[in-house]
C-alpha positions as CSV (number, residue, x, y, z in Angstrom):
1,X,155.2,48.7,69.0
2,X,151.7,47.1,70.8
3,X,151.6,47.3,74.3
4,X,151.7,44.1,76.6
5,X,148.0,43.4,77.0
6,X,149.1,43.0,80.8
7,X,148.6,46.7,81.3
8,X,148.7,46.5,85.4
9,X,151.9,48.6,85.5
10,X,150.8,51.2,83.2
11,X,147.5,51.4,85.2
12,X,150.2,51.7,88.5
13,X,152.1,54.1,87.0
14,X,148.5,56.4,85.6
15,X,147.2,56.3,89.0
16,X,150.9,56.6,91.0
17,X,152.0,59.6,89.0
18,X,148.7,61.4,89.2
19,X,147.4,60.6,92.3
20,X,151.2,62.8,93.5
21,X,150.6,65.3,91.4
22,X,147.1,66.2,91.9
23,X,147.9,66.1,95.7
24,X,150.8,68.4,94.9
25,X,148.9,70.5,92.6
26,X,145.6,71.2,95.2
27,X,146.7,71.0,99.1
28,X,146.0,74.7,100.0
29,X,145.8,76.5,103.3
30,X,142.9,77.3,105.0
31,X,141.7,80.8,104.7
32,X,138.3,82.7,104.7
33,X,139.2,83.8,100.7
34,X,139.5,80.6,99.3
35,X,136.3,79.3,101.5
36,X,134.0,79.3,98.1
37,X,136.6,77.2,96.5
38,X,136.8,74.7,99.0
39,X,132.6,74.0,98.4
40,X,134.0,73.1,94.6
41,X,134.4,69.0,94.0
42,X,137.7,67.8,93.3
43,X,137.7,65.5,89.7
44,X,140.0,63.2,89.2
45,X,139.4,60.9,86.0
46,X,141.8,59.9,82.7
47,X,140.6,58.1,80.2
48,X,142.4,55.0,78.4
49,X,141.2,53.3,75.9
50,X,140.3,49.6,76.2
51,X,140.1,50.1,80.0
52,X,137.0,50.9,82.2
53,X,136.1,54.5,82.9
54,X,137.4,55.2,86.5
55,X,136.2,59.1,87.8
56,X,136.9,59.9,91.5
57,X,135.4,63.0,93.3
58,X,136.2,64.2,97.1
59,X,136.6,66.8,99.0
60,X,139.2,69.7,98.9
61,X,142.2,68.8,100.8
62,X,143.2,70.7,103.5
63,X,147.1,71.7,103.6
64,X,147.6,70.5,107.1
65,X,145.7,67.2,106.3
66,X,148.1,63.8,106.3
67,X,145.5,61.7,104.2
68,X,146.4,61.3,100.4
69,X,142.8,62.4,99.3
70,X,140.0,64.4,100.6
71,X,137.0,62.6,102.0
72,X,135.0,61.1,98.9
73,X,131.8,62.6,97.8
74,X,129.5,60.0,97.5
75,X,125.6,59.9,96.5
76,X,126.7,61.5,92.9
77,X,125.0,61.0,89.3
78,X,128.0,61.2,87.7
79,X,127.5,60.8,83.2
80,X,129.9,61.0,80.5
81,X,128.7,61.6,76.7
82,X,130.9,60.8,73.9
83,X,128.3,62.5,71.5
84,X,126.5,59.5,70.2
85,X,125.5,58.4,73.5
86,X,125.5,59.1,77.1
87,X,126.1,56.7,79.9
88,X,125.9,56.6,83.5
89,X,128.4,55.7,85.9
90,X,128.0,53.3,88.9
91,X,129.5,54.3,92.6
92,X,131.9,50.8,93.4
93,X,133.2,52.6,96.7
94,X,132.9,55.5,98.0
95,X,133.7,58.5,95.6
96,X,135.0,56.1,93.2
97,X,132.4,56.1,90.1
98,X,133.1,53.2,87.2
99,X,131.7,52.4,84.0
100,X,132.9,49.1,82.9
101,X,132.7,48.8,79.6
102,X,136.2,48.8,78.0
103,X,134.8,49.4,74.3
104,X,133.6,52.9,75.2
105,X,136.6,55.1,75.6
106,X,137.8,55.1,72.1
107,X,141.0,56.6,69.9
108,X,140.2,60.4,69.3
109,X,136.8,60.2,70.8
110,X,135.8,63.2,72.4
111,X,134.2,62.3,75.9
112,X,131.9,65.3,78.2
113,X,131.9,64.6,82.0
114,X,128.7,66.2,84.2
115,X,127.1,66.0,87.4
116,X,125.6,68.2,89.7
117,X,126.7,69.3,93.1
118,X,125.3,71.9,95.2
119,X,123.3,73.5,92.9
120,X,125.6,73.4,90.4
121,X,126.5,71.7,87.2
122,X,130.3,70.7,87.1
123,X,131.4,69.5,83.8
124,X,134.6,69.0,81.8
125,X,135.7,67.5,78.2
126,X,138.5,66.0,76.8
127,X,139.1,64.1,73.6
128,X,141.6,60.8,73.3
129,X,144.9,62.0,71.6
130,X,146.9,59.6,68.8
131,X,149.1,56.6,70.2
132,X,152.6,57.6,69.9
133,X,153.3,57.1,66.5
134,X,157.1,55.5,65.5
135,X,158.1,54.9,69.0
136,X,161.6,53.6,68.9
137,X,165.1,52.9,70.6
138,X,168.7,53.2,69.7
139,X,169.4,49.7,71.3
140,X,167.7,47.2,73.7
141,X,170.2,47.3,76.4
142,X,171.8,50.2,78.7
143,X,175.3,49.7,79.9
144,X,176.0,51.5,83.4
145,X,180.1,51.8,83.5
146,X,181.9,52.2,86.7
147,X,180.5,55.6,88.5
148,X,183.9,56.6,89.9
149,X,186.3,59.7,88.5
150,X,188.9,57.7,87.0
151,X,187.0,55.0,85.3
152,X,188.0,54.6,82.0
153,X,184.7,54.0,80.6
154,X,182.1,56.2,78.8
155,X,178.3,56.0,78.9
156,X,177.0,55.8,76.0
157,X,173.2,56.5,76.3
158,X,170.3,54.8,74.5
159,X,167.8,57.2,72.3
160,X,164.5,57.0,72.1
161,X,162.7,58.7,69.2
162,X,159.0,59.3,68.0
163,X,157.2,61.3,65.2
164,X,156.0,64.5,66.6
165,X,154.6,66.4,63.7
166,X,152.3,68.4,65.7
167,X,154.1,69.2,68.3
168,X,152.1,67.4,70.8
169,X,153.2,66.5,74.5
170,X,154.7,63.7,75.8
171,X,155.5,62.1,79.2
172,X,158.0,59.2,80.0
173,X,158.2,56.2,82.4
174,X,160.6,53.9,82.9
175,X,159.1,51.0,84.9
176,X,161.4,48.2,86.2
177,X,159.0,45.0,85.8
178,X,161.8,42.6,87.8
179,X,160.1,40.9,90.9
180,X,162.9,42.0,92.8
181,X,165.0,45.0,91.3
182,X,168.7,44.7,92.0
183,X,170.0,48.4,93.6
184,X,172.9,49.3,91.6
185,X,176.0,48.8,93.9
186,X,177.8,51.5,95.4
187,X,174.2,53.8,95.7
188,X,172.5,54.9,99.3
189,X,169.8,52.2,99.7
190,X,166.4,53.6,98.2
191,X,163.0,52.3,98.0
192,X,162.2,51.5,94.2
193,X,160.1,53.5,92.8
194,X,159.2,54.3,88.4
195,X,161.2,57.4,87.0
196,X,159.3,60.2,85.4
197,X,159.6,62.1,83.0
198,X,157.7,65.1,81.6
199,X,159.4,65.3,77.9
200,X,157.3,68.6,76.5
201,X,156.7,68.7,72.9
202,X,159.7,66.9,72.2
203,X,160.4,64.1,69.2
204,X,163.5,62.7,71.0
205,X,164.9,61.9,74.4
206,X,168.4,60.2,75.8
207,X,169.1,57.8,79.0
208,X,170.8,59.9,81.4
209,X,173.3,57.9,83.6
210,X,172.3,59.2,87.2
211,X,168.3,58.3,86.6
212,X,168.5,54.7,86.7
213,X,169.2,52.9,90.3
214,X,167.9,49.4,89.8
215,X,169.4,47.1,87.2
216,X,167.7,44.5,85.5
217,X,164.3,44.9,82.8
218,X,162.6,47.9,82.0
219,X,159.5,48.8,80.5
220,X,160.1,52.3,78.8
221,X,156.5,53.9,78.3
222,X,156.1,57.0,75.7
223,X,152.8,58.8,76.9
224,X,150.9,61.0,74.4
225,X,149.1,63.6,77.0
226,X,146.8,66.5,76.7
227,X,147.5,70.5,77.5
228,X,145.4,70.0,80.7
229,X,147.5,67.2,81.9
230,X,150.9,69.3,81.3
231,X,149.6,72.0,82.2
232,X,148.3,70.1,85.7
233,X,151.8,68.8,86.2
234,X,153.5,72.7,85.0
235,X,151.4,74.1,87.8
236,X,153.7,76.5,90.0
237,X,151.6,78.5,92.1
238,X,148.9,75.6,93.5
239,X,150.1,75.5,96.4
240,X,147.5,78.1,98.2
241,X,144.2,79.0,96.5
242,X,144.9,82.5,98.5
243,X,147.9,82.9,95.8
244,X,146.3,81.7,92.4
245,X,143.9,79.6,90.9
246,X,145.3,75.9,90.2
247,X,145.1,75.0,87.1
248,X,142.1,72.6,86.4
249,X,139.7,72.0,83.3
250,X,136.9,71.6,85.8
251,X,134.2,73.8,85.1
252,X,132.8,74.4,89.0
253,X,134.8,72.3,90.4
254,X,139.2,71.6,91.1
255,X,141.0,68.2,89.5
256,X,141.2,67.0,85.8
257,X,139.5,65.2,83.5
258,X,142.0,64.0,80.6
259,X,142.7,60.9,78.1
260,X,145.7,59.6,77.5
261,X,147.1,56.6,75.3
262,X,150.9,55.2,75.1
263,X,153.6,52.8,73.7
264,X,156.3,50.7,75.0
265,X,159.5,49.5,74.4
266,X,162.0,46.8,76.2
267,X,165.2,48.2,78.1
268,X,167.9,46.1,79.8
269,X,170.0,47.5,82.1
270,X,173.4,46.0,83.4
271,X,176.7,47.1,85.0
């Protein structure tokens, strides 16, 4: 399956699902331990290809803090080297550093982020995995029967299946692309918002019948992720850098620095 070439939604759901995770993963407490770590630049950068390059740096966030991000770092020479060549990126805003040309982030292309920063270098690589290879579904629509105790009905769920030879990891989204989703009746009224989720080094998954609360047309989304980004999202004890080290593939510095590629699929879900 291609993806729509209208990739806005998957761009939602890359910066969405990262942007609360990474917030998760480095709010810490304030402590006289951990002050040497909060000198150290948070990264935040993932790498599609056929889109622009997109790196964002600020400060370390404060547990106590109510803004999403720490304050950007600006004034940065941020470059990226996919071993051939070696290009600059350009500050749009603050913090935010870009690099527009959607040719250069390429299918298992290895890419080398660096900049300095008080004195030191921070740097951090990642290479592009495969596109999910043999992405497919059971059926094209998902049938929600009554939710009471005595309804005669079953659910039958829809599965979704992909060739995972290498054991590789794997996240999924299931992104309702209606203008207006319809709430399933009989639910507490809930803000809409994409489901989530982190499949592991899997080759198979099935609909459950208590994830979906909107009716209507889905985009299903099979992400091919690297360790560091699993291992950013399995992070248990990042909570307080006076417990343990978050986990990070930021040499000198907090954040992540990953690719990422995926494939799609249609869903239709009714009652």
């Amino acid at each position: 399956m291609e993806i729509n070439k209208e990739n806005t939604h998957m761009r939602y759901f890359y910066l969405l699902f990262a942007i609360l995770s990474i917030c998760c993963l480095f709010a810490c407490e304030k402590g006289n331990d951990s002050a040497e770590a909060y000198e150290r630049p948070v990264v935040e950068a993932y790498l599609i290809p056929g889109k622009a390059v997109l790196v964002k740096v600020y400060y370390q966030k404060y547990l106590e803090d109510t803004i999403s991000y720490g304050f950007p770092i600006t004034g940065l020479k941020l470059k990226i080297s996919d071993g051939s060549k070696s290009v600059e990126l350009t500050e749009s805003k603050a913090g935010n550093y870009v690099f527009e040309d959607t040719a250069f982030v390429a299918d298992k292309k290895s890419y080398a982020l660096s900049f300095e920063y008080n004195n030191k270098t921070i740097s951090a690589q990642t290479t592009v995995p495969d596109k999910p290879d043999g992405f497919s579904s059971s059926a094209v629509e998902q049938y929600l029967p009554d939710f009471r105790i005595d309804s005669p009905e079953t659910f039958v769920p829809v599965t979704f299946n992909w060739n995972n030879p290498s054991s590789a990891y794997f996240v999924m989204v299931f992104k309702n692309i209606d203008k207006y989703p319809q709430q399933i009746s009989g639910r507490f009224s809930i803000l809409y918002r994409d489901t989530e989720v982190m499949l592991g080094q899997v080759n198979t998954y099935e609909t459950q019948r208590m994830q979906f609360n909107f009716l209507g047309n889905y985009r299903v989304l099979l992400f091919h992720v690297n360790k560091e980004y699993r291992d950013a999202l399995n992070n248990n004890g990042g909570s307080s850098l006076n417990l343990t080290t978050p986990a990070t593939n930021i040499v000198n510095g907090l954040g992540i620095f990953t690719a990422m590629q995926a494939d799609t699929v249609s869903l239709h879900v009714y009652e």
